[in-house]
C-alpha positions, -999 to +999 in steps of 0.1 A: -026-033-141-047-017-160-070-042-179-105-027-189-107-004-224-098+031-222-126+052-242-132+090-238-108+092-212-125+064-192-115+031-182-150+004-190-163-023-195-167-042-226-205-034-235-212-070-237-190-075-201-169-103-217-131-108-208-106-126-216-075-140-201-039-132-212-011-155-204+020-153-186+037-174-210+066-182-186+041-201-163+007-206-190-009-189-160-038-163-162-018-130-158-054-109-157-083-105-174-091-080-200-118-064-208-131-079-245-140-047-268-172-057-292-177-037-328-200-011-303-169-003-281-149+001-311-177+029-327-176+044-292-140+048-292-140+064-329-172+088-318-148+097-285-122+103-309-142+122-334-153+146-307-120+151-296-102+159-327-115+192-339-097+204-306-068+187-306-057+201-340-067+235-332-040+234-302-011+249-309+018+224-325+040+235-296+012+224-272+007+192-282+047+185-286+053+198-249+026+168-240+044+144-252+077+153-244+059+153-207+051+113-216+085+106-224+097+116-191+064+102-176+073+066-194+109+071-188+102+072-150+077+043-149+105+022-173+110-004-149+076-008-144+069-008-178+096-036-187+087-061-159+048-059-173+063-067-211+082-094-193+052-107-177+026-109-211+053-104-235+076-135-224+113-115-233+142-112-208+141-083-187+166-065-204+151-068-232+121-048-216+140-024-206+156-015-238+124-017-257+108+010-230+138+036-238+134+030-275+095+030-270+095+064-249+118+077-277+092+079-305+073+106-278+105+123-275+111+125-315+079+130-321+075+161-293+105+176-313+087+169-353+055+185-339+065+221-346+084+211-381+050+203-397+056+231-427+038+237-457+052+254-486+049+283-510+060+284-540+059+306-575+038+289-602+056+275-635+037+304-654+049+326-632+013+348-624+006+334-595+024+318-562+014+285-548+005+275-514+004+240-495-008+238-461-001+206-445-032+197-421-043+162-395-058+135-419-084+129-388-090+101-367-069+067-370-070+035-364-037+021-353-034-018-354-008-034-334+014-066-331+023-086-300+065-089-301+069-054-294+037-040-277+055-010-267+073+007-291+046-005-319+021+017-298+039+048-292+062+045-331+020+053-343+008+071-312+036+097-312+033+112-351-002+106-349-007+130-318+019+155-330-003+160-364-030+165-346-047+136-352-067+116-329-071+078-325-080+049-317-055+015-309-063-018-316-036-036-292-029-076-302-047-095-280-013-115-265-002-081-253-031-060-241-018-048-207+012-028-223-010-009-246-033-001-212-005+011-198+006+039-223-029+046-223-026+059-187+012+074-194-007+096-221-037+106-198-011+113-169+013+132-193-022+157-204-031+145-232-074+151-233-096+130-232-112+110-264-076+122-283-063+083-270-084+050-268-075+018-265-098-013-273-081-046-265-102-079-281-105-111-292-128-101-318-101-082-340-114-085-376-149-075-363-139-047-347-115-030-373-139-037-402-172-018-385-140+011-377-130+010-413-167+013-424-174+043-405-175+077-416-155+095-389-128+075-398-097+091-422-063+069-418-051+031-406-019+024-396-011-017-392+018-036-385+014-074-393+011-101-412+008-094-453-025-121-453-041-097-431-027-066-442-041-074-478-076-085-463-076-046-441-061-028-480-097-040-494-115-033-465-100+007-466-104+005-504-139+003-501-143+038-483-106+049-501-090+052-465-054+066-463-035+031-450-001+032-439+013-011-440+041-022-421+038-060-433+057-093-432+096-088-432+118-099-457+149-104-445+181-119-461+215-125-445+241-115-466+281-126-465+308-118-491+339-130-496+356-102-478+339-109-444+352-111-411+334-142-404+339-142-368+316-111-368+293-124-394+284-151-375+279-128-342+262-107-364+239-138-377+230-149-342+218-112-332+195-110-362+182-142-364+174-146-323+171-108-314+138-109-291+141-150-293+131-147-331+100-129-327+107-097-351+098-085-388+137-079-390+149-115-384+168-133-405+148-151-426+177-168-452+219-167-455+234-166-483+273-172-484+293-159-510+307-194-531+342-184-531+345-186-487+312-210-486+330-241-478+360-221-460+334-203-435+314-233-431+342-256-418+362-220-398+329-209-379+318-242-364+356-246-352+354-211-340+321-216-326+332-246-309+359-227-287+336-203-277+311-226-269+333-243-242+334-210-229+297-194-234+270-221-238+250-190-255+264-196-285+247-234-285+226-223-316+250-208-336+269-240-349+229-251-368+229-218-381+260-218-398+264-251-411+226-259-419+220-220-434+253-219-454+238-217-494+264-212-525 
């Protein structure tokens, strides 16, 4: 495992040589010990990325998608690999893992494909004396800011367009989840991609570290994916320097049944998106709402149907709460 921060193509130290644990939270054991970035390692990883950029860009959109179509099949042949170190920091079932390494490694592949589709436009002016042209060009280096339920695909689904553009950056991993992140880091370096285009600076000292990033110069976009307190706090932060942001923020999530549901498959439907990845997504289910008409009808025909099933699958234990205590007019 991979567990010190990846700058300029380099694996370091922290500058300060803290670490700190991350948790097998199976067992509450120590799984390793990461290397804890400070505000300096997080400049360092933006001035690597700076440097890198102007190059980068100037490669040829067909270059850089053939690099990471290279790590998709790199991550794709490391997938097991991949899935039992998720399992490990991550705490989700194996095949679970697995699944979110194919869907991870998927964003390269898309992404490897989009590359080359990056098209401007030209176009005759309205007053007709003159033709209009629109070049589409990388914003620049970007901060990408990650959660801990999918550490995977949250890191390549910013990575992948981010690299195709031609942009370089630099990602900010949960601290939960570090290894992951570490990982990719290495799938990218081994798949060719140069160095200073990726870094990645796992820390405790999160808000610290973005905010000296979002104060610098160099710096052109952010990309987070989190909770809407923060996200609001990082919106001001950019607003002070007018930073592009793109915000993937707390879900919202309502579970809706009408009266001309199959309520057997609503209720398999309900238990998929209220426990996919044991809860722990921005697409869960955060409310059901039940149609008056088959309110009282559903309420009393699931927890029968639930209870035969039950006898037969004890993984339908939690279904019966859900549809009698979520049930609303």
């Amino acid at each position: 495992m991979k567990s010190d921060l990846f700058i300029n193509g380099e694996w370091r130290s922290a500058s300060d040589g803290r670490k700190f644990a991350v948790y097998d939270p199976a067992t509450e054991q120590a799984l390793a010990y990461v290397a804890d970035g400070t505000p300096d390692d997080a400049l360092a990883a933006v001035a690597a990325a700076d440097s890198a950029q102007r190059a980068w860009a100037a490669r040829s959109p067909r270059e850089r998608g053939e690099i990471l179509r290279r790590a998709f099949e790199v991550m794709i042949e490391r997938r097991d690999e991949l899935a039992r170190l998720i399992v490990r920091e991550n705490g989700k079932s194996l095949r679970d893992a697995v699944g979110e390494v194919s869907y991870a490694a998927e964003f390269f592949r898309w992404y490897a494909e989009e590359a080359v589709r990056a098209l401007g436009e030209v176009c005759r002016a309205p007053g007709g004396s003159n033709h209009i042209l629109v070049q589409l060009r990388p914003i620049g280096v970007s901060v990408l800011v990650t959660p801990w339920n999918f550490p995977a695909a949250m890191a390549t689904r910013k990575i992948g367009p981010a690299l195709a553009a031609g942009c370089s950056v630099v990602l900010k991993p949960a601290s939960e989840t570090p290894l992951t992140a570490l990982a990719i880091a290495d799938v990218l370096a081994c798949a060719g991609v140069p160095a200073g285009v990726v870094n990645v600076v796992p820390s405790t000292r999160s808000s610290v570290m973005v905010r000296a990033m979002l104060r610098d110069q160099r710096v052109r976009k952010l990309s987070f994916t989190g909770s809407t307190e923060v996200g609001r706090l990082l919106l001001a932060q950019a607003a002070e320097r007018v930073i592009s942001c793109s915000m993937e923020l707390g879900g919202n999530a309502p579970f809706i049944v009408l009266n001309d549901a199959d309520v057997d498959a609503a209720v398999q439907g309900a238990i998929v998106a209220k426990m996919r990845n044991g809860g722990q997504a921005c697409t869960a289910a955060n409310r059901f709402y039940v149609q008056r008409d088959i309110a009282s009808a559903s309420r009393s025909g699931c927890i029968s149907t639930l209870s035969r099933r039950r006898a037969l699958n004890p993984e339908f234990q939690f279904a019966t709460m859900s549809c009698s205590a979520s049930t609303v007019g």
